[in-house]
N, C-alpha and C positions, 0 to 999 in steps of 0.2 A: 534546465530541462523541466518538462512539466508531466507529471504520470500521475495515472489516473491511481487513484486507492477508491477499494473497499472496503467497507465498512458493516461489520454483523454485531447485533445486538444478542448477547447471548443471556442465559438466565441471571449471573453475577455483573458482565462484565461484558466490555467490548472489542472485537478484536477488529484488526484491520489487515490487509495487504497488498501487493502489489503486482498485480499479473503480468505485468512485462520484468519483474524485478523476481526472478521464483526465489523462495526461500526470504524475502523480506519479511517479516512478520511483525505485528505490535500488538498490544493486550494492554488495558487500560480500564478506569472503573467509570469516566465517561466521554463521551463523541468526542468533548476537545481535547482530554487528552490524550484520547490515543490517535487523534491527529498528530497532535505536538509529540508523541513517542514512534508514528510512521515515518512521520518527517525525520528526525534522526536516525531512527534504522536506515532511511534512504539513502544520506546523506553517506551512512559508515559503511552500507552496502558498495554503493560506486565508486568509498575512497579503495576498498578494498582488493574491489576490480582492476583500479588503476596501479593499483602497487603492484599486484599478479602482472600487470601487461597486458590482462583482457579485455576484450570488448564490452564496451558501455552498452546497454541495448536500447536502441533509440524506441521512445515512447511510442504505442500505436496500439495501443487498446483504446475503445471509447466503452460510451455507453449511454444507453435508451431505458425509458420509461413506455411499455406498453400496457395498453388499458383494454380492460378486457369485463364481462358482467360477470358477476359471481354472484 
């Protein structure tokens, strides 16, 4: 499965998540690695799910760049 992450630049550090996955979360000190630390949350999120017996949530968030004059 493929789901989408976000990604915020904060003043230290970067965090990420995953709006179809709530409670996913990752915090890293830059873009790739808190890629590489989503991507595992992810991974231990859905094992987690499956071991409970719960529903997987199939991916269905997107996302857009809109432009705008400021």
């Amino acid at each position: 499965m493929r789901y989408m992450v976000v990604i915020e630049e904060g003043p230290t550090s970067f965090g990420a998540y995953v709006p179809d996955l709530p409670g996913c979360i990752a915090v890293g000190e830059s873009p790739e690695e808190v890629l590489q630390l989503i991507q595992e949350a992810i991974e231990f999120h859905v094992e987690g799910l499956k071991e409970e017996g719960q529903h997987i949530p199939v991916p269905h968030s997107s996302s857009s760049f809109v432009e705008v004059q400021a």
